[in-house]
PQR file of N, CA, C, O and H, with PARSE charges and radii, in Angstrom:
ATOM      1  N   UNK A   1       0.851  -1.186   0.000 -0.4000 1.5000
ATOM      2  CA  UNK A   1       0.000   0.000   0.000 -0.0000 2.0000
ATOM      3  C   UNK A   1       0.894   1.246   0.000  0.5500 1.7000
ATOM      4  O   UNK A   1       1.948   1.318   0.631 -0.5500 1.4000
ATOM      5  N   UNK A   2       0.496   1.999  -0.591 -0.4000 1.5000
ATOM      6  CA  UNK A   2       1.493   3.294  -0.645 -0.0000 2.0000
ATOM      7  C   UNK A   2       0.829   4.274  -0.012  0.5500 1.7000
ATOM      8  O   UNK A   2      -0.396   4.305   0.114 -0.5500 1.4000
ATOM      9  H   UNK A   2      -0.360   1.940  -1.104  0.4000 1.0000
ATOM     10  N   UNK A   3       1.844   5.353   0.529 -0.4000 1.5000
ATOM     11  CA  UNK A   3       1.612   6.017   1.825 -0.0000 2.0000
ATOM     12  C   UNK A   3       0.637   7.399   1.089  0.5500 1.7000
ATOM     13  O   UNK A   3       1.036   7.932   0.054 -0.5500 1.4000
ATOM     14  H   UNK A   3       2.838   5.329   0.426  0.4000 1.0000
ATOM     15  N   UNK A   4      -0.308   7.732   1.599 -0.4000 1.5000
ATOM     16  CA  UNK A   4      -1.338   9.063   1.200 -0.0000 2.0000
ATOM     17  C   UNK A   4      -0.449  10.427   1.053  0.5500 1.7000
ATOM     18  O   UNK A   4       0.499  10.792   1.747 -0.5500 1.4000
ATOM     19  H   UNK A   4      -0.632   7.299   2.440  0.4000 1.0000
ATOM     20  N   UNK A   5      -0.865  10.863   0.281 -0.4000 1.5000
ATOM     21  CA  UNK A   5      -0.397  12.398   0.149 -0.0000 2.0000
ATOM     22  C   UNK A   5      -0.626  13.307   0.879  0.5500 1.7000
ATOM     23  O   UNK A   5      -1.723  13.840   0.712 -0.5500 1.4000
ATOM     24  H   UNK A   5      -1.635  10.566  -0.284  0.4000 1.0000
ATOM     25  N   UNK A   6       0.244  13.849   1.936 -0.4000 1.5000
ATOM     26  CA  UNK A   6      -0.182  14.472   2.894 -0.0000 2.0000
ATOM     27  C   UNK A   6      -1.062  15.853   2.333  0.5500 1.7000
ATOM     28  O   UNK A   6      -0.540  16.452   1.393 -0.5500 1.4000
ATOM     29  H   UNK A   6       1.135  13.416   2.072  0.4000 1.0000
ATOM     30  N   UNK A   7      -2.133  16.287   2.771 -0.4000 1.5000
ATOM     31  CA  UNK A   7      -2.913  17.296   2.564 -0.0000 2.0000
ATOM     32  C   UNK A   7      -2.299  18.640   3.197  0.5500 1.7000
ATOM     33  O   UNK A   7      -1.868  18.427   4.330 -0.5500 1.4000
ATOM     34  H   UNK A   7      -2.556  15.801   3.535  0.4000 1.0000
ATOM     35  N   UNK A   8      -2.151  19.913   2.783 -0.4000 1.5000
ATOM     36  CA  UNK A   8      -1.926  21.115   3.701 -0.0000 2.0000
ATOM     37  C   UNK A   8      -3.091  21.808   3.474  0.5500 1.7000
ATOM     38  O   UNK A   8      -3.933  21.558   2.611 -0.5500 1.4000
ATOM     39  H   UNK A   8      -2.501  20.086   1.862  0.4000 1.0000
ATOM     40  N   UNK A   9      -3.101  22.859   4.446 -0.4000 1.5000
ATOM     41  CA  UNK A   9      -4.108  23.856   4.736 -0.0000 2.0000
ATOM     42  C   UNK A   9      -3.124  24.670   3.643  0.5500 1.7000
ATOM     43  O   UNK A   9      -1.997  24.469   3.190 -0.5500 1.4000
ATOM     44  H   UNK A   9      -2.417  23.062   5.147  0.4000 1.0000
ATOM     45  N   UNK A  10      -4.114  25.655   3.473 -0.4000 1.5000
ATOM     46  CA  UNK A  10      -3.859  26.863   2.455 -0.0000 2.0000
ATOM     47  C   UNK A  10      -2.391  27.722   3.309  0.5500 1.7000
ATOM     48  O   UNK A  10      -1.437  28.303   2.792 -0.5500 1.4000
ATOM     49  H   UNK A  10      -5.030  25.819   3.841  0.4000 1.0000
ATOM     50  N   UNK A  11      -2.725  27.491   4.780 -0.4000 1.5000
ATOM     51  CA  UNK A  11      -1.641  28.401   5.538 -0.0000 2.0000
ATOM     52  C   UNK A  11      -0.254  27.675   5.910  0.5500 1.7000
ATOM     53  O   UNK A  11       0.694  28.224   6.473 -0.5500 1.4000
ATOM     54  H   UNK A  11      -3.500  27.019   5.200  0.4000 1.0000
ATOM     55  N   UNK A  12      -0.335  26.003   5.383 -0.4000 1.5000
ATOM     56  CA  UNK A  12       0.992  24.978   5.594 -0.0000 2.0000
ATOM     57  C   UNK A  12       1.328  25.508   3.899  0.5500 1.7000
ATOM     58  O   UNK A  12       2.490  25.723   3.555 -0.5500 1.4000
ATOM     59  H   UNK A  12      -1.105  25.558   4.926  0.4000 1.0000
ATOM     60  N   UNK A  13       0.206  25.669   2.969 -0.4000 1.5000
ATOM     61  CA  UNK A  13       0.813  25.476   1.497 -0.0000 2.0000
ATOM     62  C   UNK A  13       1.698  26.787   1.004  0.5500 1.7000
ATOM     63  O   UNK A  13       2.502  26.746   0.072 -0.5500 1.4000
ATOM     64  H   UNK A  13      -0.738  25.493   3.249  0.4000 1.0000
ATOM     65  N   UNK A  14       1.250  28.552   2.205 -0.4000 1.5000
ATOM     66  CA  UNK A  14       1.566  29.561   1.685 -0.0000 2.0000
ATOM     67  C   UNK A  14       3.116  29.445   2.160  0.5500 1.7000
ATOM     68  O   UNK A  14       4.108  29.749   1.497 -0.5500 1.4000
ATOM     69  H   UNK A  14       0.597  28.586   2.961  0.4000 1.0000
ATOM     70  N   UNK A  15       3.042  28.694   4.074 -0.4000 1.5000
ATOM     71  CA  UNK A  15       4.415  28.621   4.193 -0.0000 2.0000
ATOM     72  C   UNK A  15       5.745  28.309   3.076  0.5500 1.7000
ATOM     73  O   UNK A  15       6.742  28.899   2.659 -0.5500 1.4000
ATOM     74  H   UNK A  15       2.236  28.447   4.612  0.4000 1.0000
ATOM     75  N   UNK A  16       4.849  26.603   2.848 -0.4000 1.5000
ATOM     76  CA  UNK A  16       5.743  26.218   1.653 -0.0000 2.0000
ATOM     77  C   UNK A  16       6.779  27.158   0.195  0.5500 1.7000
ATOM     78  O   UNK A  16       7.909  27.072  -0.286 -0.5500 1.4000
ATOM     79  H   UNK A  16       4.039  26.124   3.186  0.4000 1.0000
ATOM     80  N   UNK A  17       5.520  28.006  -0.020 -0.4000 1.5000
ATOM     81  CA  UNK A  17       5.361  28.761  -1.252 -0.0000 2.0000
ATOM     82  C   UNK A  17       6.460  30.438  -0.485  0.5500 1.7000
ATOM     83  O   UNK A  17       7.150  31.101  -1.259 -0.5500 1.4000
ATOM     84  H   UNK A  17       4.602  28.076   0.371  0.4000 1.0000
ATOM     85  N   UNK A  18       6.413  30.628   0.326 -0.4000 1.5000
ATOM     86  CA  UNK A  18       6.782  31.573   1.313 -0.0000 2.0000
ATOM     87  C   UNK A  18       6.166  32.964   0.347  0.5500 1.7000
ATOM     88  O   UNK A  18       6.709  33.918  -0.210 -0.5500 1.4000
ATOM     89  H   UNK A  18       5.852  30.089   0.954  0.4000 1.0000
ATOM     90  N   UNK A  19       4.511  32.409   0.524 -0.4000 1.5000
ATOM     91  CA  UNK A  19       4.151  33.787   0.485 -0.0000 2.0000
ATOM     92  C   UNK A  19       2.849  33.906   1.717  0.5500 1.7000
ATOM     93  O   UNK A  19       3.049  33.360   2.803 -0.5500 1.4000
ATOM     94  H   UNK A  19       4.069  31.634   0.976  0.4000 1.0000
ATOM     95  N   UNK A  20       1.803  34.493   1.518 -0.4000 1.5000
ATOM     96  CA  UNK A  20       0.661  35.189   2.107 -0.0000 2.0000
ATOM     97  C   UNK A  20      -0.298  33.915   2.138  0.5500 1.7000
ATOM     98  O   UNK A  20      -0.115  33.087   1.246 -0.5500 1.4000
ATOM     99  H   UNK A  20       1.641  34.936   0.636  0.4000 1.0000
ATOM    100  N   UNK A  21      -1.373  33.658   3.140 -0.4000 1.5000
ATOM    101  CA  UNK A  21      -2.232  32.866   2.925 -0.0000 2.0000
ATOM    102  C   UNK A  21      -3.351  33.195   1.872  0.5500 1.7000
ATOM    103  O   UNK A  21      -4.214  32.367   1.578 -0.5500 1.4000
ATOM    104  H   UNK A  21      -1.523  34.331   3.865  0.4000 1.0000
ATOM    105  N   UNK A  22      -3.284  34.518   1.292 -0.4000 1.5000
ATOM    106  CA  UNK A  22      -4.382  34.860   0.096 -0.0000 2.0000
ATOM    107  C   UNK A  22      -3.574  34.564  -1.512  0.5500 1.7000
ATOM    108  O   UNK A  22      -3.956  34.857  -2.645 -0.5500 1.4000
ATOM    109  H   UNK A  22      -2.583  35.190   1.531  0.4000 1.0000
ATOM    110  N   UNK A  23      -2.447  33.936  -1.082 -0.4000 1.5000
ATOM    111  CA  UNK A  23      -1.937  33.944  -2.598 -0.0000 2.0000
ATOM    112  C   UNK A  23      -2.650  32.561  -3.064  0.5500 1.7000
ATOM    113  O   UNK A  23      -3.391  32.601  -4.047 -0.5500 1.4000
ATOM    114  H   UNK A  23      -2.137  33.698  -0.161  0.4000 1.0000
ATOM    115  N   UNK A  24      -2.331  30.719  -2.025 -0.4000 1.5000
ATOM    116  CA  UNK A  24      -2.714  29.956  -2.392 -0.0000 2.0000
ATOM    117  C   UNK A  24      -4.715  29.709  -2.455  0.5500 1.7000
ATOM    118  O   UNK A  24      -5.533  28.953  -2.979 -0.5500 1.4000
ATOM    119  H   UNK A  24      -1.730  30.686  -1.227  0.4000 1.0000
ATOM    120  N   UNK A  25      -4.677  30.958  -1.503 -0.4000 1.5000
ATOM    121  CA  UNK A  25      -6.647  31.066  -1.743 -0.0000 2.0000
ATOM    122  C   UNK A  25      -6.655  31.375  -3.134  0.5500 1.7000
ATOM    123  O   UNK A  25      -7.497  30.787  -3.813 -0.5500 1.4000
ATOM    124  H   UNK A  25      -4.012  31.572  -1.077  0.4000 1.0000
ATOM    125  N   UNK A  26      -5.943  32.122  -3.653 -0.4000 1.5000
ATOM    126  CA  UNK A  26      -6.237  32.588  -4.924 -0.0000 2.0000
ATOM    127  C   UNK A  26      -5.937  31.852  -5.914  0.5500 1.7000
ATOM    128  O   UNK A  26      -6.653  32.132  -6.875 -0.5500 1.4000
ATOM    129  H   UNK A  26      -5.260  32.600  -3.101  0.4000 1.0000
ATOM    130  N   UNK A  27      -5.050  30.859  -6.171 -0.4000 1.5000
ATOM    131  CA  UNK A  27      -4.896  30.080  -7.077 -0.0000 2.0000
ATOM    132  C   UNK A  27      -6.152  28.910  -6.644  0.5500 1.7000
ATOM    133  O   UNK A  27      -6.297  28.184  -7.627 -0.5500 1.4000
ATOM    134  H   UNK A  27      -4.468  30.631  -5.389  0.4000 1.0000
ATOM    135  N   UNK A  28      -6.898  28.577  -5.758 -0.4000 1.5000
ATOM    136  CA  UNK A  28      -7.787  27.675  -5.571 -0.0000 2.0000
ATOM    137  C   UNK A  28      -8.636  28.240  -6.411  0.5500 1.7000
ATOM    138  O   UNK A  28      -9.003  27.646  -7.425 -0.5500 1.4000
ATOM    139  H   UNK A  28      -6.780  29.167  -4.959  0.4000 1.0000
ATOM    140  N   UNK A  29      -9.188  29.850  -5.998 -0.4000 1.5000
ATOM    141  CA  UNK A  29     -10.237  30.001  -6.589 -0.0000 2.0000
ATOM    142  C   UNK A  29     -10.131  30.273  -8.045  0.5500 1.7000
ATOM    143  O   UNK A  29     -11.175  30.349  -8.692 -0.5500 1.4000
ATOM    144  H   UNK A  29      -8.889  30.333  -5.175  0.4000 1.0000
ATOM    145  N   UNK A  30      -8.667  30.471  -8.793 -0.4000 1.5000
ATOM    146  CA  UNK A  30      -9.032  30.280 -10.232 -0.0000 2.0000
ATOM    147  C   UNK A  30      -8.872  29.053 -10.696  0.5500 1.7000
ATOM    148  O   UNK A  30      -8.576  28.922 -11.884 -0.5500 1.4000
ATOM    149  H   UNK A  30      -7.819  30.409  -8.268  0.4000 1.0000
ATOM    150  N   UNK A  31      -9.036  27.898  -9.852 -0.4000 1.5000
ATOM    151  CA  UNK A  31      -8.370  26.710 -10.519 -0.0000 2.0000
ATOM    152  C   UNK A  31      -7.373  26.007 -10.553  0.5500 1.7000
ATOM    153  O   UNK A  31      -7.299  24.782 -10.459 -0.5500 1.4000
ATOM    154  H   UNK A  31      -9.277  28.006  -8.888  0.4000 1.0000
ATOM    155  N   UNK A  32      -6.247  27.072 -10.743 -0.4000 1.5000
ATOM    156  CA  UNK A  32      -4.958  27.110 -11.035 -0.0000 2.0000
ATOM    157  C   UNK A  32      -4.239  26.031 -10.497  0.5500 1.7000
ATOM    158  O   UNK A  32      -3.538  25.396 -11.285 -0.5500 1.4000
ATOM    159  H   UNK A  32      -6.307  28.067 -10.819  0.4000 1.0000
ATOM    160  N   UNK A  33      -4.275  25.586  -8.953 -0.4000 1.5000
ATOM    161  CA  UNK A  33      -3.970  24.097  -8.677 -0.0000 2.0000
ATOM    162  C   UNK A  33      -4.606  23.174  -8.277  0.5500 1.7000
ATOM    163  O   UNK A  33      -5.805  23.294  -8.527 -0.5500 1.4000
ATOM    164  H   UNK A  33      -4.844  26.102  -8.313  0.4000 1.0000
ATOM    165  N   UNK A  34      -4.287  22.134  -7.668 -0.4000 1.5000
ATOM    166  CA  UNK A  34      -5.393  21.088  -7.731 -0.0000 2.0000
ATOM    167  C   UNK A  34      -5.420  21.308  -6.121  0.5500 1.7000
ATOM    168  O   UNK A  34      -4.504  21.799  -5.460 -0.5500 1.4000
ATOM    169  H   UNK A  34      -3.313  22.036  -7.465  0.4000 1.0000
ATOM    170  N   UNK A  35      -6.872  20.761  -5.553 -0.4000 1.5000
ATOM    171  CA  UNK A  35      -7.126  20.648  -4.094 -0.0000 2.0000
ATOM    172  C   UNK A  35      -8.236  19.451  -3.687  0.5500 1.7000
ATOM    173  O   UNK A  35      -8.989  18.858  -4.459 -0.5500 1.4000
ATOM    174  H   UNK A  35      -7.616  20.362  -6.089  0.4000 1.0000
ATOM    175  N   UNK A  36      -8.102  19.281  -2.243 -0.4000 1.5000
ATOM    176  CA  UNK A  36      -9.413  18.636  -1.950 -0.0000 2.0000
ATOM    177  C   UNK A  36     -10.230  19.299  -1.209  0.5500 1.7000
ATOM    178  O   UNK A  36      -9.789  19.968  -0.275 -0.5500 1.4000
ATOM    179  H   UNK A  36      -7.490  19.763  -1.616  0.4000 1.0000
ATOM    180  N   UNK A  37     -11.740  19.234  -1.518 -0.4000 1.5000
ATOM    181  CA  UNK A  37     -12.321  19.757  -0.748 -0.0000 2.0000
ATOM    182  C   UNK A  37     -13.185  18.826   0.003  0.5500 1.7000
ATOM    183  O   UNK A  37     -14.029  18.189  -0.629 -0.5500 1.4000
ATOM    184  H   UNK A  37     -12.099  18.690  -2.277  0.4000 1.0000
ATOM    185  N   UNK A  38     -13.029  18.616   1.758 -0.4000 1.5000
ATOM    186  CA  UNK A  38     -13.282  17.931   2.406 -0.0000 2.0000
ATOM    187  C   UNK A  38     -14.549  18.617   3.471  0.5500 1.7000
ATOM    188  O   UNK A  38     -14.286  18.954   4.625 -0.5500 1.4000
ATOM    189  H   UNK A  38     -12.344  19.133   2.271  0.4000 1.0000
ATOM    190  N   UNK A  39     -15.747  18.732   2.947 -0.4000 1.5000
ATOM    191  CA  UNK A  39     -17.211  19.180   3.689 -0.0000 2.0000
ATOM    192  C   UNK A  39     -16.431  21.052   3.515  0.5500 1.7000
ATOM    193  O   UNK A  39     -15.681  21.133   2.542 -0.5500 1.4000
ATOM    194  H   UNK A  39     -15.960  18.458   2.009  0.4000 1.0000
ATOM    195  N   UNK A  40     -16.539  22.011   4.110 -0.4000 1.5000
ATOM    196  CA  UNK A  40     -16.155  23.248   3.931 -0.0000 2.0000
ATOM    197  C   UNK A  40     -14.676  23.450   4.092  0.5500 1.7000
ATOM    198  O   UNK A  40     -14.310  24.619   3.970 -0.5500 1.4000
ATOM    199  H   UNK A  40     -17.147  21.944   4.901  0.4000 1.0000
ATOM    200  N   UNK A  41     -13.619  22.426   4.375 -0.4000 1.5000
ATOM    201  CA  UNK A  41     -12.867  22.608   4.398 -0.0000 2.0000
ATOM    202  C   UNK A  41     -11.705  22.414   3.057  0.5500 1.7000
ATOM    203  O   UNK A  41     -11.947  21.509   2.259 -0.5500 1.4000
ATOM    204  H   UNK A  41     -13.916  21.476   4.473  0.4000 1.0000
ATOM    205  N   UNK A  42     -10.836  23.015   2.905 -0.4000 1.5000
ATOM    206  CA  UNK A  42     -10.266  23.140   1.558 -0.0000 2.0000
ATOM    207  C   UNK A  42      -8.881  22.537   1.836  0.5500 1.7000
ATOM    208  O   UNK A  42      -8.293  23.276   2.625 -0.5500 1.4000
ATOM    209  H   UNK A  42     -10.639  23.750   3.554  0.4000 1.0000
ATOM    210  N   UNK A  43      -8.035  21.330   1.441 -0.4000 1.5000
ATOM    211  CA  UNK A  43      -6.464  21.196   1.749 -0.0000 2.0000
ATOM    212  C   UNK A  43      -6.354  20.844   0.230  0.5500 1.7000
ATOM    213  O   UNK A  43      -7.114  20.473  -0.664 -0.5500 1.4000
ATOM    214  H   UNK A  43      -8.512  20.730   0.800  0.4000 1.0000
ATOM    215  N   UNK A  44      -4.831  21.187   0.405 -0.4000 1.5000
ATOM    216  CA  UNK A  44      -3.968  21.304  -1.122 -0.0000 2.0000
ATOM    217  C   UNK A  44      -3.188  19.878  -0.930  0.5500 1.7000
ATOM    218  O   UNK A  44      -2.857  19.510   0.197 -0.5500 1.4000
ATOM    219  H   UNK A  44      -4.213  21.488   1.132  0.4000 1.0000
ATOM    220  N   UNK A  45      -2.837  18.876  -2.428 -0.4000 1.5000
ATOM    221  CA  UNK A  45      -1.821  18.306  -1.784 -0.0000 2.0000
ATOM    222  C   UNK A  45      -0.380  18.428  -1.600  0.5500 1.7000
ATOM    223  O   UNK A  45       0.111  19.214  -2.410 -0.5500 1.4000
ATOM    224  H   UNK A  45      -3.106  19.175  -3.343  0.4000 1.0000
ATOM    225  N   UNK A  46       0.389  17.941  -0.855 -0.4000 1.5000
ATOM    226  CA  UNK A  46       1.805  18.147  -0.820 -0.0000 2.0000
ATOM    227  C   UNK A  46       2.617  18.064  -2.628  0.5500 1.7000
ATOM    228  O   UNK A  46       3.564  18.727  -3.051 -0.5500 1.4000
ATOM    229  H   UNK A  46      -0.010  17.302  -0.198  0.4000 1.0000
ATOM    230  N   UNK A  47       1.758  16.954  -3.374 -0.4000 1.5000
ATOM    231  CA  UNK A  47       2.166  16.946  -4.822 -0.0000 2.0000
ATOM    232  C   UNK A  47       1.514  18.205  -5.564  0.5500 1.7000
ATOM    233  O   UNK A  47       2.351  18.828  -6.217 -0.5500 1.4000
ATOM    234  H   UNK A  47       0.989  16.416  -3.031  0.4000 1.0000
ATOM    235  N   UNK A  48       0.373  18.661  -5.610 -0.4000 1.5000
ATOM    236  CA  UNK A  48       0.110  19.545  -5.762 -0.0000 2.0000
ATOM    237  C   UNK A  48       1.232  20.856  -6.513  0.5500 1.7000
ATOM    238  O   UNK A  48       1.647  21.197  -7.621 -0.5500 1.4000
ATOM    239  H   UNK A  48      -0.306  18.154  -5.079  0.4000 1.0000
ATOM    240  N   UNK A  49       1.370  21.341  -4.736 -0.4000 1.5000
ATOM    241  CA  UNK A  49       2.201  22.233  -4.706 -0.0000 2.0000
ATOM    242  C   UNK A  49       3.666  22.507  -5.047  0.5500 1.7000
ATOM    243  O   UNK A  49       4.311  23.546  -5.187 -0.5500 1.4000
ATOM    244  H   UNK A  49       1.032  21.064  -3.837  0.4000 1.0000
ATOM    245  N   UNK A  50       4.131  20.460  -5.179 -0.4000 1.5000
ATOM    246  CA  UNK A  50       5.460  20.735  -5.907 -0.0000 2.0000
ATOM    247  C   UNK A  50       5.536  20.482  -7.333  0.5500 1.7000
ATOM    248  O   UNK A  50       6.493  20.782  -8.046 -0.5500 1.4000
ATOM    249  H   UNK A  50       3.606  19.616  -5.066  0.4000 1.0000
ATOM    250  N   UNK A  51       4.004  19.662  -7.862 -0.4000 1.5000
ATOM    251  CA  UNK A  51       4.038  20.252  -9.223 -0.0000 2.0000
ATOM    252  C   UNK A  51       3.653  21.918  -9.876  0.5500 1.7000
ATOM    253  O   UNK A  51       3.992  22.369 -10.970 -0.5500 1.4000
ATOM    254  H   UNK A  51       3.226  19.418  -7.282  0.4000 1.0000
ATOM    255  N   UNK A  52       3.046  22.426  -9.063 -0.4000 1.5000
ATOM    256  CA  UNK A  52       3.160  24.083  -9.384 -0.0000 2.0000
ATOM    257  C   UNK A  52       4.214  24.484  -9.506  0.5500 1.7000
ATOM    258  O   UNK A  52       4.260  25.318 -10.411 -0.5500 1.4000
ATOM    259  H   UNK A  52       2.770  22.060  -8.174  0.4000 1.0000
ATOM    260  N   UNK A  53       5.861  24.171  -8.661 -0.4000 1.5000
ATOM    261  CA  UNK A  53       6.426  25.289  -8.666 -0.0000 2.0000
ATOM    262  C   UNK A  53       7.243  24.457  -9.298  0.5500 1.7000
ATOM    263  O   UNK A  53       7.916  25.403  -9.708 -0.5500 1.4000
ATOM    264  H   UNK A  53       5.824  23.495  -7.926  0.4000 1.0000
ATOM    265  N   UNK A  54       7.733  23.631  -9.701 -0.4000 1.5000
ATOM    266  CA  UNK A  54       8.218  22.792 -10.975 -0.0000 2.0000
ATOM    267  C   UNK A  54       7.721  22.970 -12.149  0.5500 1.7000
ATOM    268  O   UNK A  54       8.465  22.540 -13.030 -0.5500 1.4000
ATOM    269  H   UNK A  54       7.186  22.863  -9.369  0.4000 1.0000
ATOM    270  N   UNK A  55       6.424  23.595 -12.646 -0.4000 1.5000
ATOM    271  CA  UNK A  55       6.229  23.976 -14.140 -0.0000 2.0000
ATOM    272  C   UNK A  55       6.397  25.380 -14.260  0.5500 1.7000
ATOM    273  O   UNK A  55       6.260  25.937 -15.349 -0.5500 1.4000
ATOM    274  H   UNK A  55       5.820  23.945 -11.931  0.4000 1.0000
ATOM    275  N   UNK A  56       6.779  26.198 -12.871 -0.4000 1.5000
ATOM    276  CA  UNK A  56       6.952  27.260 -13.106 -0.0000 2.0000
ATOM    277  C   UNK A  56       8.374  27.713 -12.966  0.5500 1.7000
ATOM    278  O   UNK A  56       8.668  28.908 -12.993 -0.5500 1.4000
ATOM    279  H   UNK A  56       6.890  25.745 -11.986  0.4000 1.0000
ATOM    280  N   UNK A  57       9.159  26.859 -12.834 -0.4000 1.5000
ATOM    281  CA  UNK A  57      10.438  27.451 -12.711 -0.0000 2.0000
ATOM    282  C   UNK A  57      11.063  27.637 -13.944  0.5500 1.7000
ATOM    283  O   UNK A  57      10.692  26.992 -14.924 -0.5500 1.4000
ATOM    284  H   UNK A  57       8.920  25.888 -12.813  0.4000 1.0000
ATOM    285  N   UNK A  58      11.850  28.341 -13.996 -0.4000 1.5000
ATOM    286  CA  UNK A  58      12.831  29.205 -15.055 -0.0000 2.0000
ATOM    287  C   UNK A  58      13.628  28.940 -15.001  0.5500 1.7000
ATOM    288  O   UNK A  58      14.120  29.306 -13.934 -0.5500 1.4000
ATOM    289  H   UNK A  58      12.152  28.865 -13.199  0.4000 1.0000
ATOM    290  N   UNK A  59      14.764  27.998 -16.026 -0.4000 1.5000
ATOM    291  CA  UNK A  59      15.974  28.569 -16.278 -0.0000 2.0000
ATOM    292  C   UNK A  59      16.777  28.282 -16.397  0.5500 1.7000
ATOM    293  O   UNK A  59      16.946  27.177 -16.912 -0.5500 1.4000
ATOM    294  H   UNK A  59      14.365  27.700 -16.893  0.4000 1.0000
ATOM    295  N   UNK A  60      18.058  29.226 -15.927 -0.4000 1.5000
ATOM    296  CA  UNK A  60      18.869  30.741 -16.517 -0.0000 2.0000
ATOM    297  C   UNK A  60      19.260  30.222 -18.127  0.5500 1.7000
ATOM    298  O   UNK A  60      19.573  29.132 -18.604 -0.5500 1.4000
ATOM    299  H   UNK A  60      17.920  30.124 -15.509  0.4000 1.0000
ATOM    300  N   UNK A  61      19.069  31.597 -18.688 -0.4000 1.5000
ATOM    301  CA  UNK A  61      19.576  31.535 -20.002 -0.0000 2.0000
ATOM    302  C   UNK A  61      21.365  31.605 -20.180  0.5500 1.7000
ATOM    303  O   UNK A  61      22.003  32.449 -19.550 -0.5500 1.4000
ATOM    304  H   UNK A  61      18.815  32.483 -18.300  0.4000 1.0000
ATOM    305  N   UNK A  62      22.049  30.610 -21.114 -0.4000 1.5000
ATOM    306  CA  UNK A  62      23.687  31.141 -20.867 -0.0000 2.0000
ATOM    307  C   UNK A  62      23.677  31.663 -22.242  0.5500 1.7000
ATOM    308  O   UNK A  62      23.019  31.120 -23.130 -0.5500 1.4000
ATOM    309  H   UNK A  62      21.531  29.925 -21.626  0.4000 1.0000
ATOM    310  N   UNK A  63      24.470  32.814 -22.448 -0.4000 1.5000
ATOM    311  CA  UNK A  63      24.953  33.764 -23.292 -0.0000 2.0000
ATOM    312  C   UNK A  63      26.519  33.659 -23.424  0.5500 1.7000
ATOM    313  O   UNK A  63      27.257  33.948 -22.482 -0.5500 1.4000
ATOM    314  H   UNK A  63      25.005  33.255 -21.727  0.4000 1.0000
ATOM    315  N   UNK A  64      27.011  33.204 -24.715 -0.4000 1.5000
ATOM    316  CA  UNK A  64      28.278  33.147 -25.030 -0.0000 2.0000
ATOM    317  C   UNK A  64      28.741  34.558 -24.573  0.5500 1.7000
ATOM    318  O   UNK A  64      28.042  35.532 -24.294 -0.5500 1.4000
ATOM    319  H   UNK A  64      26.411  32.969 -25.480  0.4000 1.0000
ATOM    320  N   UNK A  65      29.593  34.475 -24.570 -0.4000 1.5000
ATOM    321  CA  UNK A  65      30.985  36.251 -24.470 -0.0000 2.0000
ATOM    322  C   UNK A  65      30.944  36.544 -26.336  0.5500 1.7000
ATOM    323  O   UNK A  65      30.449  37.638 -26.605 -0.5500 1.4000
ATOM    324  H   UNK A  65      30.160  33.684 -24.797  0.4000 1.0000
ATOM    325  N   UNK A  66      31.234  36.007 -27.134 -0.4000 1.5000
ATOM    326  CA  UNK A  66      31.683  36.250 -28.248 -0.0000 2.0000
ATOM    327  C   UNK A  66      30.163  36.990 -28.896  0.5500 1.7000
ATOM    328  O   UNK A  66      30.208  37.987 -29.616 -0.5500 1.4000
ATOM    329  H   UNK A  66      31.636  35.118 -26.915  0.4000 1.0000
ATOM    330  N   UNK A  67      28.885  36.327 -28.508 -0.4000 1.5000
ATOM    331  CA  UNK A  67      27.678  37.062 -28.499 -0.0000 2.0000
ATOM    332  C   UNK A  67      27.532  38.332 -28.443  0.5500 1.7000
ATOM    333  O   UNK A  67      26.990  39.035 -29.296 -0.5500 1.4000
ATOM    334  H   UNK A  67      28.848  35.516 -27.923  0.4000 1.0000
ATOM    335  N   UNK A  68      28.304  38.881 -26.816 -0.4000 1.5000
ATOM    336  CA  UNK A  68      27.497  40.212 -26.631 -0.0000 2.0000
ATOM    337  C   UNK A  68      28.642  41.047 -27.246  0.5500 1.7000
ATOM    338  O   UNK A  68      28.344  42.238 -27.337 -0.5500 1.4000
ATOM    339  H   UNK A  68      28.744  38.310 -26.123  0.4000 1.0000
ATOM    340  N   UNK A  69      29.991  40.697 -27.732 -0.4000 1.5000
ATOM    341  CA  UNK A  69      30.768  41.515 -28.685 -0.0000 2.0000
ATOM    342  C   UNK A  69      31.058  41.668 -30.092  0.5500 1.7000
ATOM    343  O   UNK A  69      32.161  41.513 -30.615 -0.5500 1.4000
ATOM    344  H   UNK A  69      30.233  39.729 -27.658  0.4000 1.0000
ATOM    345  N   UNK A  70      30.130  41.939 -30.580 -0.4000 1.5000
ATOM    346  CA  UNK A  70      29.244  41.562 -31.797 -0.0000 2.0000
ATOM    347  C   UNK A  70      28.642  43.157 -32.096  0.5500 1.7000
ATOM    348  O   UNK A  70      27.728  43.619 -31.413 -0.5500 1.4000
ATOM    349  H   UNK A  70      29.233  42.064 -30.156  0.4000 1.0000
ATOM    350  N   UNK A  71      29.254  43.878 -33.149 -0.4000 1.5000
ATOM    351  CA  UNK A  71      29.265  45.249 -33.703 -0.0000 2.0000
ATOM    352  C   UNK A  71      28.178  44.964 -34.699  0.5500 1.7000
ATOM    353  O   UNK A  71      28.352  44.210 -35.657 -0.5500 1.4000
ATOM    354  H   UNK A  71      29.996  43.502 -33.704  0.4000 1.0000
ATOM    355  N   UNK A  72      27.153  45.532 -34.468 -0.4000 1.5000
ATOM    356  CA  UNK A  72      26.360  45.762 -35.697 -0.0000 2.0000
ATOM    357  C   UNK A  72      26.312  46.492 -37.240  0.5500 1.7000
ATOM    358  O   UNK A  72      25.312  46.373 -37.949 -0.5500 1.4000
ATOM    359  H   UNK A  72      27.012  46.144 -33.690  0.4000 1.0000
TER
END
């Protein structure tokens, strides 16, 4: 049996996210990530939240040297 996905409250998920508890309210209410809603209560899952910030990460672009010395 494999172990359940731990659920967070919106205020374990903002920690995570290290922002405000109205940022992950706000992605609930557009959709934006996935949640459960358990009778009035709302938890996010722990996968959830680390697939959000895994499709949102960036990056860095590398730029040769010989690139930016380049006379038009």
């Amino acid at each position: 049996m494999t172990t359940p996905d731990p659920l967070l409250t919106t205020a374990q998920a903002a920690e995570l996210l290290g922002t405000t508890e109205r940022f992950p309210r706000r992605l609930i209410a557009e959709r934006r990530i996935a949640f459960v809603k358990l009778g009035r209560h709302v938890r996010i899952p722990a996968s959830a939240i680390a697939e959000f910030i895994t499709a949102r990460t960036v990056q860095p672009v590398t730029v040769r040297r010989t690139q930016l010395r380049r006379a038009a």
